[in-house]
mmCIF entry with sequence, helices, sheets and N, C-alpha, C, O atoms, coordinates in Angstrom:
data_MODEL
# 
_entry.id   MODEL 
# 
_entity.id                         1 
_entity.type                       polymer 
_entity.pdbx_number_of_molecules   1 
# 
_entity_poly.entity_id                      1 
_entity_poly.type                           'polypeptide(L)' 
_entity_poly.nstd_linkage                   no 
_entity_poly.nstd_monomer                   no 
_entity_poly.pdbx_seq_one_letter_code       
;(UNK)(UNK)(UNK)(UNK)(UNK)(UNK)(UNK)(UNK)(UNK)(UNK)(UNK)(UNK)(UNK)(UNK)(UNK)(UNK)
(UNK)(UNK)(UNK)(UNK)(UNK)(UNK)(UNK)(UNK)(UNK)(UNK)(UNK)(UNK)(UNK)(UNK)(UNK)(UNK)
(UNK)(UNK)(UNK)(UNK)(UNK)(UNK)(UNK)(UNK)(UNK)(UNK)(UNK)(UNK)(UNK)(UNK)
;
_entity_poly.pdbx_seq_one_letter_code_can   XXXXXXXXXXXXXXXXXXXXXXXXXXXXXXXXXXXXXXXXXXXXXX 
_entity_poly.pdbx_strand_id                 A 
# 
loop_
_entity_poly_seq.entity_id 
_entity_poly_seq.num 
_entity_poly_seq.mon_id 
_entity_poly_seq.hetero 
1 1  UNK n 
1 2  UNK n 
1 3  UNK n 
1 4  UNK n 
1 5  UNK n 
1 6  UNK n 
1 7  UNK n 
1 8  UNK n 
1 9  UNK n 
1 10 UNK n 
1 11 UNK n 
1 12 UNK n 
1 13 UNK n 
1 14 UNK n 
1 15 UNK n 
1 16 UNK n 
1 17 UNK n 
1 18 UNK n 
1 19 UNK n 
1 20 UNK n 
1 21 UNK n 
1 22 UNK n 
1 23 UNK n 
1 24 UNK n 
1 25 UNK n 
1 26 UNK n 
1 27 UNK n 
1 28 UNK n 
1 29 UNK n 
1 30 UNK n 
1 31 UNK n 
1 32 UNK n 
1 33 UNK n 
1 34 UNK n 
1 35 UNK n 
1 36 UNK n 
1 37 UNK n 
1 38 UNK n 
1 39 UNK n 
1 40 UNK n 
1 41 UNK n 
1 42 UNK n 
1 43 UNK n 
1 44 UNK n 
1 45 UNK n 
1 46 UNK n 
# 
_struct_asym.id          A 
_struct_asym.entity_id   1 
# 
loop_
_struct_conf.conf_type_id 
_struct_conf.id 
_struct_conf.pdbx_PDB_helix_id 
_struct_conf.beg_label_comp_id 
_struct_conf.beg_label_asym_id 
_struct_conf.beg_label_seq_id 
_struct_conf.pdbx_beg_PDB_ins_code 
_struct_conf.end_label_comp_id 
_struct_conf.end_label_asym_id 
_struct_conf.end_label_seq_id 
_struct_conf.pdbx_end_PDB_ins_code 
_struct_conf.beg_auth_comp_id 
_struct_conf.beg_auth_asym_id 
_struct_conf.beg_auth_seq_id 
_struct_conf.end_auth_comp_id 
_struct_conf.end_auth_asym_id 
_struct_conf.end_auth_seq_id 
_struct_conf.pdbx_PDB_helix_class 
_struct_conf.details 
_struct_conf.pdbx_PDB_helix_length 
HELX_P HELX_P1 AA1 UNK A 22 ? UNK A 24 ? UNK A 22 UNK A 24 5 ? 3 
HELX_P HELX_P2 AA2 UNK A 32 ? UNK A 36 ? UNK A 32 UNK A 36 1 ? 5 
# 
_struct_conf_type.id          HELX_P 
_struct_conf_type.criteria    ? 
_struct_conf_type.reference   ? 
# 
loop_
_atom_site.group_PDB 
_atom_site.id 
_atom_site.type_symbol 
_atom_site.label_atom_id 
_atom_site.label_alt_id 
_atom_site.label_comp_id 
_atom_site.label_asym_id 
_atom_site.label_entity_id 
_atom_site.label_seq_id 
_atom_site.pdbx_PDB_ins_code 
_atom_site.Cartn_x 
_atom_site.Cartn_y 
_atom_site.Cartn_z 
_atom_site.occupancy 
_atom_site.B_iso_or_equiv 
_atom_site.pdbx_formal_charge 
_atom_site.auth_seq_id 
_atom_site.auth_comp_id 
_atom_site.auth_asym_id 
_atom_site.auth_atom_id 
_atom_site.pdbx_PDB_model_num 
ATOM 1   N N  . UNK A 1 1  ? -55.864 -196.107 -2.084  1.00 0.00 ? 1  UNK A N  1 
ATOM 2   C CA . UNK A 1 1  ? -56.037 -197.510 -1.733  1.00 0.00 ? 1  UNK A CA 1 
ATOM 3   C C  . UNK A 1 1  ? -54.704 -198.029 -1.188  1.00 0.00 ? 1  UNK A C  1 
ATOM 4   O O  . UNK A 1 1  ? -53.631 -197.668 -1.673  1.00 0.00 ? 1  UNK A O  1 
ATOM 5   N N  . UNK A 1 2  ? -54.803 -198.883 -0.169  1.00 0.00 ? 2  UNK A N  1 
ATOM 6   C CA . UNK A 1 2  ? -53.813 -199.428 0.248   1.00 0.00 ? 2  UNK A CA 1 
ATOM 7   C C  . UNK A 1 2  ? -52.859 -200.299 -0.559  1.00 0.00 ? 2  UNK A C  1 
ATOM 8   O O  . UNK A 1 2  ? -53.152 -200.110 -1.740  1.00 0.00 ? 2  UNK A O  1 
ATOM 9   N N  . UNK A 1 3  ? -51.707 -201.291 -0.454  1.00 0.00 ? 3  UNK A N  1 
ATOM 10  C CA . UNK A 1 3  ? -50.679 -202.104 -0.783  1.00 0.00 ? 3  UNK A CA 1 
ATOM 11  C C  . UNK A 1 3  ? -51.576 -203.125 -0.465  1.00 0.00 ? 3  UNK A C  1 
ATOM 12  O O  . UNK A 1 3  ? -52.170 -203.274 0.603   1.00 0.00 ? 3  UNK A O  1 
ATOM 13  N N  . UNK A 1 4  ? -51.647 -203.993 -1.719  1.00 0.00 ? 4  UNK A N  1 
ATOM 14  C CA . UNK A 1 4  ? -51.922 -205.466 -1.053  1.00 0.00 ? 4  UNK A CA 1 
ATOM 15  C C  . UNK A 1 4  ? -50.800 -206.718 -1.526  1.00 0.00 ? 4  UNK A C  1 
ATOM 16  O O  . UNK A 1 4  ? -50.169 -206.982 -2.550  1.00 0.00 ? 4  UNK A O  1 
ATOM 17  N N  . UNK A 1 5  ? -50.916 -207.181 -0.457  1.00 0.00 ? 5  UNK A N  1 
ATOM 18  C CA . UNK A 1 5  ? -50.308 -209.296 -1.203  1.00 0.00 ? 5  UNK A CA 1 
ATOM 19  C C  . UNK A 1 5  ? -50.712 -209.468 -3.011  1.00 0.00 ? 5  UNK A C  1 
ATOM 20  O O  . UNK A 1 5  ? -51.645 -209.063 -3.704  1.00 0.00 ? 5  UNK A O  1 
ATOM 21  N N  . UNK A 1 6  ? -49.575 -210.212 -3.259  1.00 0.00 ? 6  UNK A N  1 
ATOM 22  C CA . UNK A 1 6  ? -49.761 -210.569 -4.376  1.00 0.00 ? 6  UNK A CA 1 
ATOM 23  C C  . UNK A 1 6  ? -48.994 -211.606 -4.461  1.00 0.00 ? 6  UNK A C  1 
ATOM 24  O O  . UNK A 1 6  ? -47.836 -211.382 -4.812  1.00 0.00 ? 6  UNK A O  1 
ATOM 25  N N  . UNK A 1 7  ? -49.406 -213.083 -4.161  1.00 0.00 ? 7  UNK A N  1 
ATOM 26  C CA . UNK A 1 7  ? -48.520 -213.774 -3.747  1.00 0.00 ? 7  UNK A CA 1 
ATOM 27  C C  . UNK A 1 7  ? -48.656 -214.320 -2.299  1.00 0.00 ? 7  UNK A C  1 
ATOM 28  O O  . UNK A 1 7  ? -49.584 -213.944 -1.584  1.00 0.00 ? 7  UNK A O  1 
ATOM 29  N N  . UNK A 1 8  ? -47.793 -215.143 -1.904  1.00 0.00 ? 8  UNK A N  1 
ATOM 30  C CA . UNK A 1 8  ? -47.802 -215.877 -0.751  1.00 0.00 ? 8  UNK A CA 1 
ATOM 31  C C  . UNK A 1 8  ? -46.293 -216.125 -0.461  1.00 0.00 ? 8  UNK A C  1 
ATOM 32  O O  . UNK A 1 8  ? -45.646 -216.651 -1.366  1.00 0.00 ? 8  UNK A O  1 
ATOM 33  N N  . UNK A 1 9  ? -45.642 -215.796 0.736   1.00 0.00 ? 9  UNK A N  1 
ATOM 34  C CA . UNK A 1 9  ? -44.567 -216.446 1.107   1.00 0.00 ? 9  UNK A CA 1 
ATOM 35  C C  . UNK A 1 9  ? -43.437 -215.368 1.229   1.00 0.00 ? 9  UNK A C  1 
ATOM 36  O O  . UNK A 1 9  ? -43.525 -214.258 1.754   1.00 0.00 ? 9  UNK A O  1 
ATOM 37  N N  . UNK A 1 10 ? -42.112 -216.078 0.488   1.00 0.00 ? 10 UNK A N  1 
ATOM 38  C CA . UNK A 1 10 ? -40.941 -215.161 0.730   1.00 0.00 ? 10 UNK A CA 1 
ATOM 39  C C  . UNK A 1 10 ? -40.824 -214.622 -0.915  1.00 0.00 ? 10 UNK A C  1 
ATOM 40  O O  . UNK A 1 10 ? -39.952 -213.786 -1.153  1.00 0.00 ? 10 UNK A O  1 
ATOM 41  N N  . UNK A 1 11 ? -41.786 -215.148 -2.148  1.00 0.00 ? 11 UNK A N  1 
ATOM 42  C CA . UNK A 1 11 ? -41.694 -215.028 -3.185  1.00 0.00 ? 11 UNK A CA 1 
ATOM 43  C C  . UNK A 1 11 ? -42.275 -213.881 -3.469  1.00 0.00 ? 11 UNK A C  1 
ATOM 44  O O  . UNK A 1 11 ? -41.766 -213.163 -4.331  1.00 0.00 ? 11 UNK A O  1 
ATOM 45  N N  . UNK A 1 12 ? -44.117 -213.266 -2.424  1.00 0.00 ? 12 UNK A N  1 
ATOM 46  C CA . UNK A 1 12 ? -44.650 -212.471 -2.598  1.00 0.00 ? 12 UNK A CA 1 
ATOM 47  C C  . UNK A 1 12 ? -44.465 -210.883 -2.788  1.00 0.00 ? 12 UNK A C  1 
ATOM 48  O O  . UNK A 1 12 ? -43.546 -210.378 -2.143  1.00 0.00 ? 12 UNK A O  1 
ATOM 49  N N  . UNK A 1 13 ? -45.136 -210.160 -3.496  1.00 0.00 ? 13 UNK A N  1 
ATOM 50  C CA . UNK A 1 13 ? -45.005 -208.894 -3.865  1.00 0.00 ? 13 UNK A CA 1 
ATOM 51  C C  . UNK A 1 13 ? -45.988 -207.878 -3.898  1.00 0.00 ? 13 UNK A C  1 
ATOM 52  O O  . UNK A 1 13 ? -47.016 -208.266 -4.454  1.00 0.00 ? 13 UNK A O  1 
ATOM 53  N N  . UNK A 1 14 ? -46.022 -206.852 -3.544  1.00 0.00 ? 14 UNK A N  1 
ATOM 54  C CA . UNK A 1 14 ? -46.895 -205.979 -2.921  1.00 0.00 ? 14 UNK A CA 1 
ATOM 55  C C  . UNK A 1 14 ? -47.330 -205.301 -4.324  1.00 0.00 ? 14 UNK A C  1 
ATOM 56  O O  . UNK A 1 14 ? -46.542 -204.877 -5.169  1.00 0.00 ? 14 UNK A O  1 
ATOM 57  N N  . UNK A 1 15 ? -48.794 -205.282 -4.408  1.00 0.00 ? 15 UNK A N  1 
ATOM 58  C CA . UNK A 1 15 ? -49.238 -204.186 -5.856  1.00 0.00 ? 15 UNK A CA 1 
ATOM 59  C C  . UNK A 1 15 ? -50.131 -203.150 -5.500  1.00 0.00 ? 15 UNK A C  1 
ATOM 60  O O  . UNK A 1 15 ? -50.662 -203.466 -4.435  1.00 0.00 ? 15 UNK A O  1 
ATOM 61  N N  . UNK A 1 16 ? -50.661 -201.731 -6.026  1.00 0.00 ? 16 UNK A N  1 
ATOM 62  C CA . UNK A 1 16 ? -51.177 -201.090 -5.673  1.00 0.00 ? 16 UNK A CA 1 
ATOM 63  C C  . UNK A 1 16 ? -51.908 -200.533 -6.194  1.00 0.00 ? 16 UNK A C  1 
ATOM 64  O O  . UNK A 1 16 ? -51.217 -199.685 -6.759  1.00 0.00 ? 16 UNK A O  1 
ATOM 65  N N  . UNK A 1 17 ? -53.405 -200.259 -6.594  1.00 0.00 ? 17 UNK A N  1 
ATOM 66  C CA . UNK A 1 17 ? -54.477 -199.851 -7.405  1.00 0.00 ? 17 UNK A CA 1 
ATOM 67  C C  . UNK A 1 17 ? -54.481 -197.890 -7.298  1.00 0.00 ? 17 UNK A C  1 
ATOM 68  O O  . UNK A 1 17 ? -55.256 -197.368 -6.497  1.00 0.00 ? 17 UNK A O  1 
ATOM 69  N N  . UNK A 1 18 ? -53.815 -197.253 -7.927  1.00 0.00 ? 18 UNK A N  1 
ATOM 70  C CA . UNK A 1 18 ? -54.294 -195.992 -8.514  1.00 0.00 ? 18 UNK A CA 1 
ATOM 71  C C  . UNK A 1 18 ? -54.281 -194.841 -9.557  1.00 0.00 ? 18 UNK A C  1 
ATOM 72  O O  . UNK A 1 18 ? -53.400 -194.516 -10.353 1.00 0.00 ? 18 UNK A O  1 
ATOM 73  N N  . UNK A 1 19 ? -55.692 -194.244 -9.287  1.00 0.00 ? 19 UNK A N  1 
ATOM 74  C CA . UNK A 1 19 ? -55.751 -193.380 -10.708 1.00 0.00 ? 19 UNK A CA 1 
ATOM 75  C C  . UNK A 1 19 ? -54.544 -192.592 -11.200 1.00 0.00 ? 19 UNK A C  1 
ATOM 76  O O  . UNK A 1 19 ? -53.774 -191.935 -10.500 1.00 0.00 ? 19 UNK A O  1 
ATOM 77  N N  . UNK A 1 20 ? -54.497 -192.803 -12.791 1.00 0.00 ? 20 UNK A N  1 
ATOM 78  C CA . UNK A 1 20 ? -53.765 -191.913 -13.515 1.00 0.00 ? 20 UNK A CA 1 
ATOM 79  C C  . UNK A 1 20 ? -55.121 -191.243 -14.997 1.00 0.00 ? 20 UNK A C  1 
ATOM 80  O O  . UNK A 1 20 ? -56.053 -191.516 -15.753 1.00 0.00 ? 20 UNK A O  1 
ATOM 81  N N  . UNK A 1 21 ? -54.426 -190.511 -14.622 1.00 0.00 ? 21 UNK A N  1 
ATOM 82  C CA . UNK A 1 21 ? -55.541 -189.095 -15.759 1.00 0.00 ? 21 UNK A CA 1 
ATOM 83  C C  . UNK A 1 21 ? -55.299 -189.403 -17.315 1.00 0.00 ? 21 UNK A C  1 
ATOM 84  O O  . UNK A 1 21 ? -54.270 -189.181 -17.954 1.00 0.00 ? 21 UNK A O  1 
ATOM 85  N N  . UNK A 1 22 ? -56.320 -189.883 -17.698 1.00 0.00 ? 22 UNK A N  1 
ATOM 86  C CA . UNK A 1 22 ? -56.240 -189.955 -19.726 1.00 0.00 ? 22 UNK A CA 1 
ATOM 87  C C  . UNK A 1 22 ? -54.663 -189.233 -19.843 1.00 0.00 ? 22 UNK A C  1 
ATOM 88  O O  . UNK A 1 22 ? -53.632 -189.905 -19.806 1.00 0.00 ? 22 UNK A O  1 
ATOM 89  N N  . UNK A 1 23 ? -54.697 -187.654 -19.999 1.00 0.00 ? 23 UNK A N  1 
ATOM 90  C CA . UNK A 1 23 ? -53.576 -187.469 -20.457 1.00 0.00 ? 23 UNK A CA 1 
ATOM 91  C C  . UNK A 1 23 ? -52.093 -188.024 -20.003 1.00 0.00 ? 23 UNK A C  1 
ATOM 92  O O  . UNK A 1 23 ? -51.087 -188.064 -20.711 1.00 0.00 ? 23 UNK A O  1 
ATOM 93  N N  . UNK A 1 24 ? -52.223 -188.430 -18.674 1.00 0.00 ? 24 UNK A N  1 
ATOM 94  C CA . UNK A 1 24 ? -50.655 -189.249 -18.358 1.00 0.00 ? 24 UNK A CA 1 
ATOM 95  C C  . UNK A 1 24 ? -50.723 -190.595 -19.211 1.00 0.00 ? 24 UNK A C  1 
ATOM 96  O O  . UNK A 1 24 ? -49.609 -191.027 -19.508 1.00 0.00 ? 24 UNK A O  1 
ATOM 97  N N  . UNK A 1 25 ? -51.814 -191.346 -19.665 1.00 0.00 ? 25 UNK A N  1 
ATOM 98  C CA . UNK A 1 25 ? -51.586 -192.426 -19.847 1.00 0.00 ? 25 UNK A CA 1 
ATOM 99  C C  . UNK A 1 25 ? -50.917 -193.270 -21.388 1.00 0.00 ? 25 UNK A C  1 
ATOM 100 O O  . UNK A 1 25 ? -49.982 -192.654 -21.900 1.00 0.00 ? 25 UNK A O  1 
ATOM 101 N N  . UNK A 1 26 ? -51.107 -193.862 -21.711 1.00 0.00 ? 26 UNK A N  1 
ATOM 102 C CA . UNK A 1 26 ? -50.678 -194.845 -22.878 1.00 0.00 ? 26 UNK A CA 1 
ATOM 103 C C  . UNK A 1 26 ? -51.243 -193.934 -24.187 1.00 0.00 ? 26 UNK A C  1 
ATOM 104 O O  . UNK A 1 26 ? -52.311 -193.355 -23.990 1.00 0.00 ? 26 UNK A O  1 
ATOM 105 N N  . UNK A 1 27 ? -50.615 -193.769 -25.484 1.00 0.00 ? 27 UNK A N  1 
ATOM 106 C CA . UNK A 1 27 ? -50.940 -193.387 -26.199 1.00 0.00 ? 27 UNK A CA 1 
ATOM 107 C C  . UNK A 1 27 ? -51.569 -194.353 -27.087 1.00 0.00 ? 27 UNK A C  1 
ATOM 108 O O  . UNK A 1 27 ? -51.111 -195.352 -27.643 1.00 0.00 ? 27 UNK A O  1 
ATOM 109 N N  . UNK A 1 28 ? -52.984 -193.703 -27.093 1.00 0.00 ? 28 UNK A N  1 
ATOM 110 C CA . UNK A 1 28 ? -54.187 -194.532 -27.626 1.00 0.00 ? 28 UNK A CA 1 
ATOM 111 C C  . UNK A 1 28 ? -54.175 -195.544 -29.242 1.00 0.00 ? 28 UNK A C  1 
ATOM 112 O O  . UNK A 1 28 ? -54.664 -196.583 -29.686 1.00 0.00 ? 28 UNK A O  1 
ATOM 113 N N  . UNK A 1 29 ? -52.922 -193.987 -29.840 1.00 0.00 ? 29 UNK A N  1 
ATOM 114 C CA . UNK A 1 29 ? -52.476 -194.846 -31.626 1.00 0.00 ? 29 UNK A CA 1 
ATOM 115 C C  . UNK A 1 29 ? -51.321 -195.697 -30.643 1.00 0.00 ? 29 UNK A C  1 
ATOM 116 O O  . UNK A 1 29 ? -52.352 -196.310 -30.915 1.00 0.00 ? 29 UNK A O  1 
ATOM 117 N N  . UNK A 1 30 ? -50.391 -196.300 -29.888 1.00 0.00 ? 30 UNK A N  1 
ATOM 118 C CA . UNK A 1 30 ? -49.503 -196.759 -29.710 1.00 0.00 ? 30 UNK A CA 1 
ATOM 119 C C  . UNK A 1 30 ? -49.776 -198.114 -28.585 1.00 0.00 ? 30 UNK A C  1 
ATOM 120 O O  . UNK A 1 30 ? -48.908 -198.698 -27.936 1.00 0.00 ? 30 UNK A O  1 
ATOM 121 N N  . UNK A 1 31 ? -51.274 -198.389 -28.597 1.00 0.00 ? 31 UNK A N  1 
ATOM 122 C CA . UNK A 1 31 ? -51.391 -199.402 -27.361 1.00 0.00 ? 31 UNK A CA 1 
ATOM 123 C C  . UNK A 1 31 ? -51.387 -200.576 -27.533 1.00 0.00 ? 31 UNK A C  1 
ATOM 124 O O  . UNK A 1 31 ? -51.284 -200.824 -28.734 1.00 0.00 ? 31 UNK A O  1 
ATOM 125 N N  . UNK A 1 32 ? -51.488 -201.974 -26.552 1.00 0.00 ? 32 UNK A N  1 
ATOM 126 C CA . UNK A 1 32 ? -51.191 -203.546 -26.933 1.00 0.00 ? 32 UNK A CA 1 
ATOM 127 C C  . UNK A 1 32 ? -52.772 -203.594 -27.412 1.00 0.00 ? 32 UNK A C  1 
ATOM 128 O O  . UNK A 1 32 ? -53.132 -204.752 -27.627 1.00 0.00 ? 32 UNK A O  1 
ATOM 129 N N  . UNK A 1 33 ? -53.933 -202.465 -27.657 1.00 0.00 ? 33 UNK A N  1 
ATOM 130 C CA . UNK A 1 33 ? -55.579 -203.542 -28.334 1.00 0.00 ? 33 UNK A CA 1 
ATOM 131 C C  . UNK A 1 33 ? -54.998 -203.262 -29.660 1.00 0.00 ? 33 UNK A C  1 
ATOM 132 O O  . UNK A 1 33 ? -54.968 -204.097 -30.564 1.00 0.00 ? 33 UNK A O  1 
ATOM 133 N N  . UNK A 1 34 ? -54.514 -201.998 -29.754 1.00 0.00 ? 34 UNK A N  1 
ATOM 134 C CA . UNK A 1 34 ? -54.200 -201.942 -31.740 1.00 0.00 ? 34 UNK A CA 1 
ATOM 135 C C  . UNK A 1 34 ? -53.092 -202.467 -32.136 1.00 0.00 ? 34 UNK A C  1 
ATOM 136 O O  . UNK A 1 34 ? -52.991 -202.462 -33.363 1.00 0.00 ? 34 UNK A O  1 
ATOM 137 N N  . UNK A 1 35 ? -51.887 -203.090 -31.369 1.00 0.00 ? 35 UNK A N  1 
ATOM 138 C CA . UNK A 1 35 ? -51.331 -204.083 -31.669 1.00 0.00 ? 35 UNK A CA 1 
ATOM 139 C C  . UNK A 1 35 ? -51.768 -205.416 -32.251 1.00 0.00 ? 35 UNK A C  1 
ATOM 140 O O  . UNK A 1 35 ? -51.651 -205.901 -33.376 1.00 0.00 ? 35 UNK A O  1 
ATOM 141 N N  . UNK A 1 36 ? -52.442 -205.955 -30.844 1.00 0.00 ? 36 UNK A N  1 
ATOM 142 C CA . UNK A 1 36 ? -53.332 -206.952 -30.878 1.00 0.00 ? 36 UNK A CA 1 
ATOM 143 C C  . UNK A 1 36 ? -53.860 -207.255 -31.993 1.00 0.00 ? 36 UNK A C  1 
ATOM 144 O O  . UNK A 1 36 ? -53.557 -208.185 -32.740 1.00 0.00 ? 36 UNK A O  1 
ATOM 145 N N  . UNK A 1 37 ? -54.888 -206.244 -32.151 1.00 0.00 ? 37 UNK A N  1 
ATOM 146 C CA . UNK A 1 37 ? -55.904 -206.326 -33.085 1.00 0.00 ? 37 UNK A CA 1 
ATOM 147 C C  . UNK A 1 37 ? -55.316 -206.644 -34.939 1.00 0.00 ? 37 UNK A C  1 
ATOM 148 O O  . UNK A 1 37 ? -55.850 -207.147 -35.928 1.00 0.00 ? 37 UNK A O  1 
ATOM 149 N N  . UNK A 1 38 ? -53.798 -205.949 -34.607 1.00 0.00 ? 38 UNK A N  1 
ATOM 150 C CA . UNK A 1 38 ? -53.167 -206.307 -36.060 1.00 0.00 ? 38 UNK A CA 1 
ATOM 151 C C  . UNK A 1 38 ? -52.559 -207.404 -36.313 1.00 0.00 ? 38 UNK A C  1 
ATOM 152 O O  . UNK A 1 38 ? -52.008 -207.651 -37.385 1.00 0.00 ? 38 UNK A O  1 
ATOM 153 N N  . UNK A 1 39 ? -52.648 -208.683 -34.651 1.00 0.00 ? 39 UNK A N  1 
ATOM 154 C CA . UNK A 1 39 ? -51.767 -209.776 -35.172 1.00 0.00 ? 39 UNK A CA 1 
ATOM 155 C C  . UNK A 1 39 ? -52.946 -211.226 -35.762 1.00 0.00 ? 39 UNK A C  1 
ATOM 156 O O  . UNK A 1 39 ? -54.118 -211.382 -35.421 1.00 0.00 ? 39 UNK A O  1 
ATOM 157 N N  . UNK A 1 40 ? -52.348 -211.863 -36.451 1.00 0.00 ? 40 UNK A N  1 
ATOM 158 C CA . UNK A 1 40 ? -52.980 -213.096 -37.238 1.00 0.00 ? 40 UNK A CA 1 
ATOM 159 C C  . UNK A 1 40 ? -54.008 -213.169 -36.232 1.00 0.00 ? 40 UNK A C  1 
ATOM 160 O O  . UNK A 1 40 ? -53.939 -212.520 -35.188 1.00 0.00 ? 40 UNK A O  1 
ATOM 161 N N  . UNK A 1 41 ? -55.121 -214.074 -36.568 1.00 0.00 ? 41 UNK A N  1 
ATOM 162 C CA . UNK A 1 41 ? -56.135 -214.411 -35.792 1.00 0.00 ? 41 UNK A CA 1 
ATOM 163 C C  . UNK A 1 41 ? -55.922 -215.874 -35.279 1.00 0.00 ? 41 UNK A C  1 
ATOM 164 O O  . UNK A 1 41 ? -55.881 -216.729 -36.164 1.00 0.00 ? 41 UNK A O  1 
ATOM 165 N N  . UNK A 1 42 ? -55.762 -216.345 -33.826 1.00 0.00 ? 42 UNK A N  1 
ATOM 166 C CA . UNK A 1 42 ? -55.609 -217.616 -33.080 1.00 0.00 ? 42 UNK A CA 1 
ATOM 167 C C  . UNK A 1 42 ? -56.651 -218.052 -32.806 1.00 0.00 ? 42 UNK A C  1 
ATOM 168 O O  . UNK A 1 42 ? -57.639 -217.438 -32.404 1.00 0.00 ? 42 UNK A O  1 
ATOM 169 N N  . UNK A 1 43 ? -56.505 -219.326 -33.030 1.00 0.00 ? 43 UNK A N  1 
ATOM 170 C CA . UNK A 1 43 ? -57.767 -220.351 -32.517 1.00 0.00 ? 43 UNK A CA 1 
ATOM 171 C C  . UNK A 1 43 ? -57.291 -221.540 -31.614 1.00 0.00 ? 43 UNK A C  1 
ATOM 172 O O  . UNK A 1 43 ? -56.394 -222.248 -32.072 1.00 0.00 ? 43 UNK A O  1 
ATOM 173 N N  . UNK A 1 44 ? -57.769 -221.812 -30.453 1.00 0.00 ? 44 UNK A N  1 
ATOM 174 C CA . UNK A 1 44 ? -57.325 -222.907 -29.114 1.00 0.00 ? 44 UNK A CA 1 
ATOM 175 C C  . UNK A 1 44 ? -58.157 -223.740 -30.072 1.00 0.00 ? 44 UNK A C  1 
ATOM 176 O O  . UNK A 1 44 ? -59.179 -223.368 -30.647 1.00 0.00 ? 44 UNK A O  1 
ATOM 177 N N  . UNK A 1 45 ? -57.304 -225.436 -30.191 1.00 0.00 ? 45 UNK A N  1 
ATOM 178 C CA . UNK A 1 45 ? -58.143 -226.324 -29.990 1.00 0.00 ? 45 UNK A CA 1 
ATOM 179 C C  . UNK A 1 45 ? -57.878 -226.968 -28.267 1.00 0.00 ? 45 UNK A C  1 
ATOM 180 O O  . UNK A 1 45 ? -56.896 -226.641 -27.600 1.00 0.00 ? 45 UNK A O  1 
ATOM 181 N N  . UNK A 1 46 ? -58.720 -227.700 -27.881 1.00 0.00 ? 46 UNK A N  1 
ATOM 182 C CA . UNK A 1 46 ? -58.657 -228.695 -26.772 1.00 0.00 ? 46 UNK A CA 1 
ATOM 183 C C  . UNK A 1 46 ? -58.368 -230.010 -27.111 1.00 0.00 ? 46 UNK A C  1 
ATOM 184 O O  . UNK A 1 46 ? -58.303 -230.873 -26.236 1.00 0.00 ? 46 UNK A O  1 
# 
């Protein structure tokens, strides 16, 4: 896949969508959902 815009102007920055293979990636015991999942529980009021 190509480079696209991300952004507008002289601020903008180019990002790029592609595959990486299960084994290159994030270690599954070490990721931000089982982080997540261990911090206090938040509630938005409006």
């Amino acid at each position: 896949m190509p480079a696209f815009a991300v952004g507008e102007g002289e601020g903008a920055l180019l990002g790029a969508l592609f595959p990486v293979e299960a084994a290159n990636g994030p270690d599954p015991n070490n990721s931000y959902s089982k982080w997540l999942a261990g911090q206090p529980k938040r509630h938005v009021q409006e």
